[in-house]
N, C-alpha and C positions, 0 to 999 in steps of 0.2 A: 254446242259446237266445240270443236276438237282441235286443235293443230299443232302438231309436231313436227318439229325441224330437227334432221340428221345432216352431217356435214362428211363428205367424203374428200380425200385426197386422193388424187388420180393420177401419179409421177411428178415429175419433178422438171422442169427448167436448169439449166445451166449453163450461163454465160456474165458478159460483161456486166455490169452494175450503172456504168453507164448507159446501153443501150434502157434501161427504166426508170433512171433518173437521172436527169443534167449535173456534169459533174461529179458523178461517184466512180469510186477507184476499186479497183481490183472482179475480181470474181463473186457470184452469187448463184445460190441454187434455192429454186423458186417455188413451191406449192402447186399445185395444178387443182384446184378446188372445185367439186363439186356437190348439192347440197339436195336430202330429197325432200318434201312438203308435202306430210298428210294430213288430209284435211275429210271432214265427214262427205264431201261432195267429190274427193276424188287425187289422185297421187299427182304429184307434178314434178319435176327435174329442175331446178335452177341452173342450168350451166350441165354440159355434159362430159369436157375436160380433152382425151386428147383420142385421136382415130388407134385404132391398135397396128392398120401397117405403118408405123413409128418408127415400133418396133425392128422392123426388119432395112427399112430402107428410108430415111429420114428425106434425102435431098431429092428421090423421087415424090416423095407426098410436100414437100414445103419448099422445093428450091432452093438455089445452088448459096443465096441469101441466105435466105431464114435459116436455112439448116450448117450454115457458117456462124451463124449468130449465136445460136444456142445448143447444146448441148440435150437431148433427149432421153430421161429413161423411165421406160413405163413397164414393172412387170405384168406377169401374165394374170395376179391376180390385184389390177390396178385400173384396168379401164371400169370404167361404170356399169357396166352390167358384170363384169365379176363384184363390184362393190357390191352390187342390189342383193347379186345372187346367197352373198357372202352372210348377207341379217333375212334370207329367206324373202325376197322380194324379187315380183319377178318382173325381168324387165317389158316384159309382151305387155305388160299389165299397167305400165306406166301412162298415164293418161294425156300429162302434158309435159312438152319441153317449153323454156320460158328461157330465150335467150337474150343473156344481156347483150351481147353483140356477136359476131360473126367470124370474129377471130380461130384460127384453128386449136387454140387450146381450152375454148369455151363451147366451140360446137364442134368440134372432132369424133365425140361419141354418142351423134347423132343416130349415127348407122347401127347401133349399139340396138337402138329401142324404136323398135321399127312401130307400133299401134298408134304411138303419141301425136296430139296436134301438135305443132311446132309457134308459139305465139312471140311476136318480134314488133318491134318498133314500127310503122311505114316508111320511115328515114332511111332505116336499115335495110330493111330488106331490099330499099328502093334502089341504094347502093350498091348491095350486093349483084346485083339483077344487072347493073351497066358493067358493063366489062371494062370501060375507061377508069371509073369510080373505086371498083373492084379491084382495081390490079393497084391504084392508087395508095389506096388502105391495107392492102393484104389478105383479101377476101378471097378464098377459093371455093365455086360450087359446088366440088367435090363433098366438101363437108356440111351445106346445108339445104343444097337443089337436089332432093333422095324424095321426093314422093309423098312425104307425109304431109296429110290434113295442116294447112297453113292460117292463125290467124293473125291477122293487121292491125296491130292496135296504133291510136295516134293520141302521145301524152301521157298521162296518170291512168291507167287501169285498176279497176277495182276486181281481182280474176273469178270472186266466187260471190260477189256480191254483198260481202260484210264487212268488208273491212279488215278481215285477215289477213291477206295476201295482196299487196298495192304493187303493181309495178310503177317506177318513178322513173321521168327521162332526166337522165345523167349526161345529156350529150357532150362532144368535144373530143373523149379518147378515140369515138369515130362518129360518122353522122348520127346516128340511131340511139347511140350507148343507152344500154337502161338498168335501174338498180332495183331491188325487192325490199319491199319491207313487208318484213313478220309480225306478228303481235302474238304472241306467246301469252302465257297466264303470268310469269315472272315481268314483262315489257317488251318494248318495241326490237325488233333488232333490223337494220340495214343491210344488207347484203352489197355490196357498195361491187362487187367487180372488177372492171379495170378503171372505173371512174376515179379508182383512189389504188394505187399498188399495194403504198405501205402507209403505215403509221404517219411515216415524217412527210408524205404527201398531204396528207390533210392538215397534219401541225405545223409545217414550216414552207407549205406549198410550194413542194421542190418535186417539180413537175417533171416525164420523160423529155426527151429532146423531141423527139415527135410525136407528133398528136395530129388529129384532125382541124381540130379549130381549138386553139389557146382559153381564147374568150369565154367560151362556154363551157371547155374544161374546168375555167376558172371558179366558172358560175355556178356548177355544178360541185363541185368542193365546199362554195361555199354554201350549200346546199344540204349537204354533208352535214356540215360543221352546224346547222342552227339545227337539225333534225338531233344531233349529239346533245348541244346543249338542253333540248327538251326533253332530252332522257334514254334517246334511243341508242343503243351500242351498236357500233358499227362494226363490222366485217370485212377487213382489209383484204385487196383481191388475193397480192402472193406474197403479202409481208414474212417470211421464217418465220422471226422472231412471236409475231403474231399467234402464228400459228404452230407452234409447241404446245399454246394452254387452250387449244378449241378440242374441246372432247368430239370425239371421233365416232362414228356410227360401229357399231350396236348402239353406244348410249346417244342418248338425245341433247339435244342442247336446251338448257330450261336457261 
C-alpha cells in the first residue's frame, strides 16, 4: 500500500485579519489550499479551493458581503484542475472529492472535476441542503449541488479501509467541519482545514469571531492538539506563515 500526499495552493484571500481571528489588526493574505491523495485504490481531492468565475466577477459568485470582506485573486494557472493538469494528472480522472466543509474556498473547484464522488459529513451536507441553515453559514449550492455521485458519511471514516486516509469530524467552524488524516511512511499528518486557520489557533486558541458552534470548535482544537502531541503534524488551513515551508506539488510531502 502506497500513499502520497501533494499539497496545492489555489489563490489567495485578502482581507481583514480580524474577520479570522478575534482581535487581530491590520490586513492578511490567505492560502487557498488544496491537497491530492493517491492511494493504490484510487485518487482523491481534499478540498478543491476556489470556483474560477472569481476571477472575473467576485460579488456576483459571493455577495455583496463576502466579496466586501475579502479580496480574491486566483490566476489562470491556479484553480485545481490547472494544478492537476500542471504534474500531469487529470482531473476527469479524479476519483473522489473529500470536503472538509462547504465553504466557497474549499468547495469552489468542485465544478473543476466533474467524474468524482463528492464524500461530506451528513451534518454538512444536511445544512447545506436548508436554505435557512445555508444562508446562515455562508453555504452556496452553486458550489457543491452540481450532480456528482454524493457520499454521507456520519463521524470518523475510514475512506479506503486501512487506515490511511481517516476522515475526522472537527465540527464547530460549521455544523459538518471535517479534517483528514494521512499516514504517510515518515507519520501521521492532519489536514486540519478550517478547524484550525492558523498556528496561533491551536496554540493560543484565538478563535475567528464567528463560528458555528464555540463549544465544539473548541472541542475540536482540542482534538487537534492531543492527535499533535501523539506525533501527528498538523496542517494549518490558511496560516502564510505556515505555509511558506509546505513543499508544493510536483514534489510530495513525506
Amino acid at each position: 500500500m502506497t500513499v502520497r500526499l501533494y499539497a496545492f495552493t489555489c489563490g489567495t484571500l485578502t482581507g481583514a485579519l480580524g474577520h479570522l481571528m478575534a482581535g487581530g489588526e491590520g490586513e492578511i493574505t490567505v492560502p487557498v489550499p488544496a491537497y491530492l491523495i493517491e492511494h493504490d485504490k484510487g485518487r482523491l481531492l481534499f478540498d478543491t479551493g476556489l470556483h474560477p468565475d472569481l476571477r472575473r466577477d467576485p460579488t456576483a459568485r459571493l455577495g455583496e458581503r463576502l466579496a466586501s470582506m475579502f479580496r480574491v485573486a486566483l490566476g489562470r494557472d491556479e484553480d485545481v484542475a490547472a494544478r492537476l493538469e500542471a504534474i500531469d494528472r487529470d482531473p476527469a480522472a479524479i476519483d473522489l472529492i473529500i470536503a472538509s466543509h462547504l465553504h466557497f474556498d474549499h468547495v469552489g473547484g468542485n465544478a473543476l472535476i466533474p467524474n468524482a464522488t463528492l464524500l461530506v459529513q451528513h451534518r454538512e451536507w444536511r445544512a447545506g441542503m436548508d436554505p435557512d441553515t445555508a444562508r446562515l453559514v455562508g453555504f452556496d449550492t452553486r458550489d457543491f449541488d452540481l450532480g456528482h455521485s454524493t457520499r454521507i458519511i456520519e463521524g470518523e471514516h475510514d475512506v479506503f479501509g486501512d487506515g490511511s486516509v481517516v476522515c475526522l469530524p472537527t465540527h464547530g467552524h460549521t455544523p459538518g467541519h471535517q479534517s483528514l488524516r494521512v499516514r504517510l511512511e515518515s507519520g501521521e499528518i492532519v489536514l486540519a482545514a478550517d478547524a484550525c486557520y492558523f498556528c496561533a489557533t491551536l496554540r493560543q486558541r484565538k478563535l475567528p469571531p464567528r463560528m458555528f458552534d464555540r463549544e465544539e470548535m473548541l472541542a475540536s482544537i482540542d482534538r487537534l492538539e492531543a492527535l499533535e502531541r501523539g506525533g501527528a503534524r498538523i496542517f494549518f488551513g490558511h496560516d502564510p506563515e505556515f505555509w511558506r515551508d509546505v513543499p508544493q506539488a510536483p514534489a510530495p510531502i513525506v
